[in-house]
N, C-alpha and C positions, 0 to 999 in steps of 0.2 A: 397503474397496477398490471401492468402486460405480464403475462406470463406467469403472474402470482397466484395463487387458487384462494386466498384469504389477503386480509390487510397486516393481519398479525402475521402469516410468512413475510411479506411485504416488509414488518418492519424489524422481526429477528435476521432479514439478509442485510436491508441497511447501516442497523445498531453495531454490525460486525465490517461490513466493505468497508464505510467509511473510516472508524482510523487506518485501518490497512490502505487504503487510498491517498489519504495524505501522508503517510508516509515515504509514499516514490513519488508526490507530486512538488516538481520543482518550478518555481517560476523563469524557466527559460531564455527570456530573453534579458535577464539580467545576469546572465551568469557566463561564462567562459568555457569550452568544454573539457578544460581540466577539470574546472568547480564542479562541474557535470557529473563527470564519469566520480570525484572522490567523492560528492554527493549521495551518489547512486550506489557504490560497494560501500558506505556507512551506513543506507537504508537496509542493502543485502545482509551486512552483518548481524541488525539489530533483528532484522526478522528471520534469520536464520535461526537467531537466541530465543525469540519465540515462538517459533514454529518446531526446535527443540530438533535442528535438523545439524547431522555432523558434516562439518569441513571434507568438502571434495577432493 
């Protein structure tokens, strides 16, 4: 609990990192880094759409 002040902050930051975590988290060494990079701008996409942020 570093840097937490309660268990409860502890677990309203968890309940939120984690899906946003696995969503950029790719298993690496199975992938090519074309797979990579189209991986990674379909993750940016999708959280762009929830993060409710307009195209640069």
């Amino acid at each position: 609990m570093k840097r937490f002040k309660s268990a409860r902050q502890l677990q309203r930051f968890v309940s939120v990192h984690d899906p946003i975590a696995n969503l950029f988290h790719f298993p690496r060494n199975t992938l090519s880094s074309a797979q990579h990079r189209d991986l990674r701008n379909a993750a940016m996409q999708i959280w762009n759409k929830i993060a409710c942020v307009a195209a640069a």
